[in-house]
C-alpha positions in Angstrom: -79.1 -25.1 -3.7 -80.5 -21.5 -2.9 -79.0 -19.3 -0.2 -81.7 -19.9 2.4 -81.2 -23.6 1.6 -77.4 -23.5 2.6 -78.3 -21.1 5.4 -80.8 -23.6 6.4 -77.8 -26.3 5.8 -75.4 -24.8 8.1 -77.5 -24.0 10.8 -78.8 -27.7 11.4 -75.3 -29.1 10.3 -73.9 -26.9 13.3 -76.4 -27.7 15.6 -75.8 -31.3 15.5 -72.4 -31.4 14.6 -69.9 -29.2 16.9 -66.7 -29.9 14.6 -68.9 -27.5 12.0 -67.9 -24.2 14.3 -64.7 -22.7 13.0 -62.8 -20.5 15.3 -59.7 -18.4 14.2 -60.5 -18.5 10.6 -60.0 -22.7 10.2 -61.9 -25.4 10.7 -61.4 -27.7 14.1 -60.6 -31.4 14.0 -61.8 -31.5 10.5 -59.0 -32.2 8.1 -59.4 -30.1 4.8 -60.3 -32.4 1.8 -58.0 -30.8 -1.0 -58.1 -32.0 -4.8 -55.9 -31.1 -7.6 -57.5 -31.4 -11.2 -54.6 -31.6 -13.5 -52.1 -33.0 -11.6 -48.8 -32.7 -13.7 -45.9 -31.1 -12.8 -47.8 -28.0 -11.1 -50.7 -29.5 -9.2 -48.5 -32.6 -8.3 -46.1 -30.1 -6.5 -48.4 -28.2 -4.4 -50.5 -31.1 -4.0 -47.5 -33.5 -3.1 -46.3 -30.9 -0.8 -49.8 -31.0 0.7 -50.3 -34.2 1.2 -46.4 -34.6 2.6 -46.5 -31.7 5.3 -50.1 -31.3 6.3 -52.9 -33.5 8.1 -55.1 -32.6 4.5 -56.4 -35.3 2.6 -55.2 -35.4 -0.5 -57.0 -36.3 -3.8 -54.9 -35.9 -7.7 -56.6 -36.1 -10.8 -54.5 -36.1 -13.7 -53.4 -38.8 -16.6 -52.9 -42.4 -16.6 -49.7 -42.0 -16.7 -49.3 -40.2 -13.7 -52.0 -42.5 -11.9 -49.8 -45.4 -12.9 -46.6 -44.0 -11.5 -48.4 -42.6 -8.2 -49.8 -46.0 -7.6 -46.5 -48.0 -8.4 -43.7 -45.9 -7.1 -45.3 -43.1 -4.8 -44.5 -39.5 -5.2 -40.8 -37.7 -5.1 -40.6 -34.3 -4.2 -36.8 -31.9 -4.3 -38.4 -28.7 -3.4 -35.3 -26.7 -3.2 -32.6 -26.5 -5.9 -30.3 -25.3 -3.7 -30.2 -28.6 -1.7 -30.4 -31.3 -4.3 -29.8 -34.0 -1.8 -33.6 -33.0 0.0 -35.6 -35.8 -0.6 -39.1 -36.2 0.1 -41.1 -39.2 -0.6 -44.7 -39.5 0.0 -46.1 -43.5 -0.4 -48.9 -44.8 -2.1 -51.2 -45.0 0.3 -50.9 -41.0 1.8 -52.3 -39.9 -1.2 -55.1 -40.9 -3.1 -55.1 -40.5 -7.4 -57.7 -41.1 -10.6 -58.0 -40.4 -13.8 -61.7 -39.7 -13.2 -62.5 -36.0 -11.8 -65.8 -37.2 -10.3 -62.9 -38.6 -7.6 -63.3 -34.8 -6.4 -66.7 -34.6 -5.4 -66.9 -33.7 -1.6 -63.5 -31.3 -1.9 -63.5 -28.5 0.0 -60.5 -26.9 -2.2 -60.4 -27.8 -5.9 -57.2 -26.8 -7.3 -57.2 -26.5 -11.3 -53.4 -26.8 -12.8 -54.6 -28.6 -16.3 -53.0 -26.9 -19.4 -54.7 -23.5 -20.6 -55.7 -25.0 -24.0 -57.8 -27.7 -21.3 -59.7 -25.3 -18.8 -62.9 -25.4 -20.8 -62.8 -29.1 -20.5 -62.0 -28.6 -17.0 -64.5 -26.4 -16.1 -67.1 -28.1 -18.0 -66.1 -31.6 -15.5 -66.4 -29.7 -12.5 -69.8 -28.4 -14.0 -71.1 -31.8 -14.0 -70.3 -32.7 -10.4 -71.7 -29.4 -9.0 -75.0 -30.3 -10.6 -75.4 -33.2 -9.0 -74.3 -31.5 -5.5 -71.3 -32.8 -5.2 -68.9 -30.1 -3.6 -70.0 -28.6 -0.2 -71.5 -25.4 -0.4 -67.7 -23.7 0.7 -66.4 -25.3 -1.6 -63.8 -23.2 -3.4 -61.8 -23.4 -6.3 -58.4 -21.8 -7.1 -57.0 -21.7 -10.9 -53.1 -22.4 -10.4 -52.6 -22.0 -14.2 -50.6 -19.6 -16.9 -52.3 -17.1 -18.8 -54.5 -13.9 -17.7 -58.4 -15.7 -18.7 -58.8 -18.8 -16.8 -60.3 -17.5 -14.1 -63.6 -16.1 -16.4 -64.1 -19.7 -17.8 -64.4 -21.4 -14.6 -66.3 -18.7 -13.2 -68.6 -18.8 -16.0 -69.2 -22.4 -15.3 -69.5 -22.6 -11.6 -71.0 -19.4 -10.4 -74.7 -20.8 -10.5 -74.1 -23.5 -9.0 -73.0 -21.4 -5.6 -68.9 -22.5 -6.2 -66.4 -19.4 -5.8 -63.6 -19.4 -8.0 -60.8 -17.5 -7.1 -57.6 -17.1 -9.9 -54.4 -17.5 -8.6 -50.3 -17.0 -9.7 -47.9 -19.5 -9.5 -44.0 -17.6 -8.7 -41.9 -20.7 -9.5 -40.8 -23.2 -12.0 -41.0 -27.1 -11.3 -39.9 -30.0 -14.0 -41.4 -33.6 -13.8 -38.4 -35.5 -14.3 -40.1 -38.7 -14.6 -42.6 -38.4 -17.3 -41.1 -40.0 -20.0 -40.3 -42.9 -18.0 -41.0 -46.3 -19.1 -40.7 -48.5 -15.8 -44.0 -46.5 -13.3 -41.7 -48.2 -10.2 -39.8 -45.3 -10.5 -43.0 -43.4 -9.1 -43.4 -39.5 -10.0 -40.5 -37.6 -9.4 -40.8 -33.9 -9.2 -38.1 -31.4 -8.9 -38.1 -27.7 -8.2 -36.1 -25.1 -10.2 -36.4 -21.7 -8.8 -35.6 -20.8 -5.6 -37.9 -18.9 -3.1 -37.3 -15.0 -4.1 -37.1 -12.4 -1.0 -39.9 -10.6 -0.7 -42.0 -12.7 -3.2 -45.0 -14.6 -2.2 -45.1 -18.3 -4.4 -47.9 -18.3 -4.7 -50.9 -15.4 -5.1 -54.6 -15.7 -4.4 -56.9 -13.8 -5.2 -58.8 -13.0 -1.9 -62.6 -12.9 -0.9 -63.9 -9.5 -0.1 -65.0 -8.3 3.4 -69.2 -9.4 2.5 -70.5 -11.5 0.4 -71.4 -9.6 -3.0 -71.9 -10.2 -6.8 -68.7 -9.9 -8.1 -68.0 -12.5 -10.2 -66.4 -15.2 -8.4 -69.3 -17.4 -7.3 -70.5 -16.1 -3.6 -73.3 -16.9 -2.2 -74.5 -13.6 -1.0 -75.7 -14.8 2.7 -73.7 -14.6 6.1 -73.4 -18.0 7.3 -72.4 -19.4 4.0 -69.9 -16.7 3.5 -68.0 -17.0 6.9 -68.2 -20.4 6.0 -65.8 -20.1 2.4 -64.2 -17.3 4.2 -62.7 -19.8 6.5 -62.2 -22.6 4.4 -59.7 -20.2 2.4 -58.0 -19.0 5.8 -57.5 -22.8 6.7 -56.3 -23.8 3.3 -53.7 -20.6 2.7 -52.5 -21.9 6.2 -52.2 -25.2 5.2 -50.0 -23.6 2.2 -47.9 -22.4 4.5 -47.2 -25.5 6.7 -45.7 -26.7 3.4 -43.1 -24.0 3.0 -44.5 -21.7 0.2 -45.3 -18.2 0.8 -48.7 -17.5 0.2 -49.8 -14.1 -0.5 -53.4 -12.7 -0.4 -54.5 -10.4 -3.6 -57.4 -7.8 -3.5 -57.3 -7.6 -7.2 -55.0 -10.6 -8.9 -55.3 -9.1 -12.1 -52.6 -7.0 -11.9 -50.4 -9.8 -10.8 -51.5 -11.9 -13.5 -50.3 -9.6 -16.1 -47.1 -9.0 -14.2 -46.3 -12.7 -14.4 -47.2 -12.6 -17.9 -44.2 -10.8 -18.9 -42.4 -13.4 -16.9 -43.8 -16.4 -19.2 -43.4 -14.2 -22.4 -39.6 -15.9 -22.1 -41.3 -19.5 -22.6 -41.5 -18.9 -26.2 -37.8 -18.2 -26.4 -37.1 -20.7 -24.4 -38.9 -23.7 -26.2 -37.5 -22.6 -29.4 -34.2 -22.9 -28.5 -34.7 -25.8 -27.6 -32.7 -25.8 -24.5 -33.1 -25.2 -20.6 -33.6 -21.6 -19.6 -30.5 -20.8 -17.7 -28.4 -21.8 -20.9 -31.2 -20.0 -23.1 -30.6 -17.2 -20.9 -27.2 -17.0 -20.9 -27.3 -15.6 -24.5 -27.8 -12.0 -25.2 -29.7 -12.6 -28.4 -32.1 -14.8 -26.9 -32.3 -12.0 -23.8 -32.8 -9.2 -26.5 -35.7 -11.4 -28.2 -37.6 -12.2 -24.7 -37.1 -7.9 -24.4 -38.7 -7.1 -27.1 -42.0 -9.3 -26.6 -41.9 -7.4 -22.8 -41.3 -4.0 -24.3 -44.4 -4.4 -27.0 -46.5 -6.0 -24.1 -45.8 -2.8 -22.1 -47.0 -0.6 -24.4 -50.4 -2.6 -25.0 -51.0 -2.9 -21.4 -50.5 1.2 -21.0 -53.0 1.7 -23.8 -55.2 -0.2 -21.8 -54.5 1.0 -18.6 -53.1 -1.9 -17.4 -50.8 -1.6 -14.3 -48.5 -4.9 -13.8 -48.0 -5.6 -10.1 -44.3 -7.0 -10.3 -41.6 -5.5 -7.9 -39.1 -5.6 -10.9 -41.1 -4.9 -14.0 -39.4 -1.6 -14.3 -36.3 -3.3 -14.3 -36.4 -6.2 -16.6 -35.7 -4.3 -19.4 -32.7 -2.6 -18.7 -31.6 -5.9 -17.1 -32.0 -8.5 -20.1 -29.8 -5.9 -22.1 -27.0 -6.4 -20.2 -24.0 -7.7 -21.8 -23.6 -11.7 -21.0 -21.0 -11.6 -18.4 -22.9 -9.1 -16.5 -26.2 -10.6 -16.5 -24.8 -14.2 -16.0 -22.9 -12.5 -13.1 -26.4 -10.8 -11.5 -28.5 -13.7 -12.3 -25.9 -16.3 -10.9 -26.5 -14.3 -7.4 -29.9 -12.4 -7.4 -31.9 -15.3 -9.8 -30.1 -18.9 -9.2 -32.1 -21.6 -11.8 -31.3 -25.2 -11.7 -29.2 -25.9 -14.1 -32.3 -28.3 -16.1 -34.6 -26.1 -15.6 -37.4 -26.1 -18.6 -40.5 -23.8 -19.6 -43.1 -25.6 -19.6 -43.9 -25.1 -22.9 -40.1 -26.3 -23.7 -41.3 -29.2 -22.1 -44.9 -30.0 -24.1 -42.5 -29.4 -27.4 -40.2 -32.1 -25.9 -43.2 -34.1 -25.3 -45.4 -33.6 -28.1 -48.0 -31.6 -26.9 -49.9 -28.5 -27.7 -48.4 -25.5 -25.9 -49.8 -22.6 -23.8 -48.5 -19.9 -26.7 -52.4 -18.7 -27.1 -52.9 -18.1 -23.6 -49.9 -15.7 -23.3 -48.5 -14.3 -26.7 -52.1 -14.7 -27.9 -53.7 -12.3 -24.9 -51.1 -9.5 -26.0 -52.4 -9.6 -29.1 -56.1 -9.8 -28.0 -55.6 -6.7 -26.1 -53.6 -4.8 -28.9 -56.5 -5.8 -31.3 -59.3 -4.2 -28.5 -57.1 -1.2 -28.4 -56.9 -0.9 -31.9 -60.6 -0.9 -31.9 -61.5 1.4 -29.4 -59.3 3.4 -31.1 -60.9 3.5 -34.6 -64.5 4.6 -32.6 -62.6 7.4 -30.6 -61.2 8.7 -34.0 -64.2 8.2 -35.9 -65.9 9.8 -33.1 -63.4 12.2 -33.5 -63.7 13.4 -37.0 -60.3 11.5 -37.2 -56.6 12.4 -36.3 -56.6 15.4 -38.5 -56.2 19.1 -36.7 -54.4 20.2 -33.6 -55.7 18.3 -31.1 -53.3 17.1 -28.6 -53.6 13.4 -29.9 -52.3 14.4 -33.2 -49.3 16.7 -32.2 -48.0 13.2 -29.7 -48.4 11.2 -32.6 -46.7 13.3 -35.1 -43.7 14.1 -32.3 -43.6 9.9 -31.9 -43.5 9.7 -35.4 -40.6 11.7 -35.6 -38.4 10.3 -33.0 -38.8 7.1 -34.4 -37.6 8.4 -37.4 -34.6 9.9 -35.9 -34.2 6.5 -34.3 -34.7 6.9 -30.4 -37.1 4.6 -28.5 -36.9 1.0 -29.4 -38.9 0.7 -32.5 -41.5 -1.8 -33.2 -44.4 0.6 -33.1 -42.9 2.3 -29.8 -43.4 6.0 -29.7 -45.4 5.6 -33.1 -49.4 6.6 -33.1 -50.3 3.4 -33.1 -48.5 2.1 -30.1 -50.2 -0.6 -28.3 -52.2 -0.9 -30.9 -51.0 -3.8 -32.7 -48.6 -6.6 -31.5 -46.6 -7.7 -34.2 -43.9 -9.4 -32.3 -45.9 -11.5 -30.2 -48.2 -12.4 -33.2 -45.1 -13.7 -35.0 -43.9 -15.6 -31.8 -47.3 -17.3 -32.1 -46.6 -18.3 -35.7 -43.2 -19.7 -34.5 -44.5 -21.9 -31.7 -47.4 -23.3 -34.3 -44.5 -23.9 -36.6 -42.7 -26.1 -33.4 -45.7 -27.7 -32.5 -45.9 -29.1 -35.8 -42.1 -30.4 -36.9 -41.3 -30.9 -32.8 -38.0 -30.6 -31.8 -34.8 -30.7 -32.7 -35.6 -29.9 -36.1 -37.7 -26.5 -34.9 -34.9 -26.0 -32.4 -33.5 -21.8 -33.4 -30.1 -20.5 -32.5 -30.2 -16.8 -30.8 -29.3 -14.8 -34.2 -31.6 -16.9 -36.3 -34.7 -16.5 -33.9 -34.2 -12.9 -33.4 -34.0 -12.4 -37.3 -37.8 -14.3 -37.2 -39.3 -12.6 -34.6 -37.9 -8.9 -35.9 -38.1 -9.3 -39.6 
């Protein structure tokens, strides 16, 4: 549908329909239509929360599974791990759940929280049913997945068909206790295992700009039709709200993408050991090995220029160092975790599945190989490292250093710093390894995986 189509749309719709008008950024007496595609432990949450604490209608794509256990037993929510006993039930009949996506035409929010390795798939579903016309035209859709390049995929997918796609971060941690379970009467049971953190937003969306313009996300560059996604994102992030979760509004998400990167660079330590992250944690050794995937990550991102937006990035470092009872003393105040908290790759090892390790070891490395390359060109461009130039002279004083042993090592400090990522590459290999014996044969004790990762 062309722009002076949808114009042309929302001019009759509004004429005959007062409800249309939005005032204050929301719509009036319309309830939002919300759908989650990839409703596991993620999209169940924020779409359980949803459906619980708002007048949204609710629709949850995900597996049979979690179909069957939504229609048997309901859904079971424990959204704060400080207060275990905080139930929240929502019944059948509140929400509505398939296994088919087409179950989403006629959403106004689409909410993709499917697995990394799936979004292709994902997108390529939502592809089909924009075709065919079947999300209004203010429709949006928000990625609530791991990893820095979902965004691209669905934008690539949706954007000619009028649908804005806006990427988003998710700031907590939530376990679905009840997927293994054999009896669906139990329903899906969901528990949160980070607490809120002051000053955090749980949640970050990438914001529309002031106008319409071509900028990658899908917008449909005329007014009406703008003011019209505008608002449908102003009533939706307040609708986040009404459920308890801070929302935040991002000009440019990508820097808080890659600052939550360096957050989920601890999943691979944590599915190779095998066991939840407050007692994986606990150990300096596994600490020192999440550290040095950070530290490596740091020095690709500032040979690309990259700036993570994380309050305390600068920190971590110094932090996971810490000897154990000082960082079990900080973190036991400043960073409480339920005690069964999991990544959620931990939890696709447990289960069997592929993991996410591509979508977050795997980018450091994709942006350590462009480095690399852009690199060779400047040099060759160059004439090469040879001569005075001031390139040459950092390189040789890094080179040094390193010898002398300051810095961390690892390529930090050397000339070819952020240009290759050989610690994150190796976590890679170690995850593939897990994927394919499972656990607890691939499980790793702190010394053992630190001697892998650094050897």
């Amino acid at each position: 549908m062309r722009a002076s189509r949808l114009a042309e749309f929302y001019s009759r719709e509004t004429m005959k329909t007062p409800e249309l008008h939005h005032s204050s950024g929301r719509w009036v007496d319309m309830p939002l239509k919300v759908g989650v595609l990839g409703a596991g432990a993620v999209g169940a949450y924020v779409g359980g929360l949803i459906a619980l604490r708002t007048k949204s209608d609710v629709v949850m794509v995900g597996r049979r599974r979690f179909v069957d256990q939504v229609s048997a037993g309901g859904v079971t929510l424990r959204p704060d791990p400080r207060r275990p006993r905080d139930v929240h039930s929502i019944r059948p009949m509140h929400v509505t759940v398939d296994d088919d996506p087409k179950a989403l035409a006629g959403c106004d929010i689409i909410i993709v929280a499917v697995k990394s390795t799936a979004t292709a798939d994902a997108a390529a579903q939502l592809e089909r049913i924009a075709e065919r016309g079947g999300f209004p035209p203010h429709a949006l859709v928000l990625s609530l997945q791991n990893g820095v390049g979902n965004g691209s995929i669905l934008v690539r997918a949706l954007e000619k068909h009028g649908v804005a796609t806006l990427p988003c971060m998710v700031n907590f941690n939530v376990v679905w206790d009840s997927y293994a379970s054999d009896d669906v009467r139990d329903g899906c049971r969901i528990r949160r295992c980070t607490p809120a953190k002051p000053g955090m937003p749980c949640i970050g969306i990438h914001d529309l700009p002031e106008r319409a313009v071509a900028d990658g996300t899908g917008l449909v560059d005329h007014p009406s039709v703008f003011a019209a996604k505008k608002a449908n994102l102003a009533a939706f992030v307040e609708a986040l709200r009404e459920t308890g979760l801070v929302v935040s509004l991002e000009r440019d998400i990508l820097p808080v993408l890659y600052g939550k990167l360096l957050i989920n660079l601890q999943s691979p330590v944590n599915a190779l050991s095998g066991a939840p992250v407050p007692t994986t944690l606990s150990r300096r050794r596994f600490r020192m090995a999440w550290r040095a995937l950070v530290l490596e990550a740091l020095d690709v991102y500032d040979a690309c220029g990259i700036k993570p937006k994380r309050p305390y990035v600068p920190f971590l470092p110094f932090v996971l160092a810490l000897p154990d009872w000082a960082y079990n003393a900080a973190a036991s105040l400043l960073f409480p975790l339920d005690p069964g908290c999991k990544s959620s790759m931990l939890q696709d090892c447990e289960t069997g599945r592929a993991t996410e390790i591509d979508a977050l070891c795997g980018e450091i490395v994709r942006l350590a190989r462009r480095n690399d390359n852009r690199a060779r060109d400047e040099d060759a461009g160059a004439g090469g490292e040879g001569g005075g130039d001031a390139r040459g002279i950092a390189r040789g004083i890094g080179r040094a250093l390193a010898a002398l042993g300051f810095g961390f090592g690892f390529g930090r400090g050397s000339g070819r710093r952020g240009r290759t990522a050989p610690l994150n590459a190796r976590a890679i290999e170690l995850v593939k390894r897990l994927e394919r014996i499972g656990l607890p044969d691939g499980r790793m004790g702190p010394d053992e995986l630190w001697e892998a990762l650094t050897r």
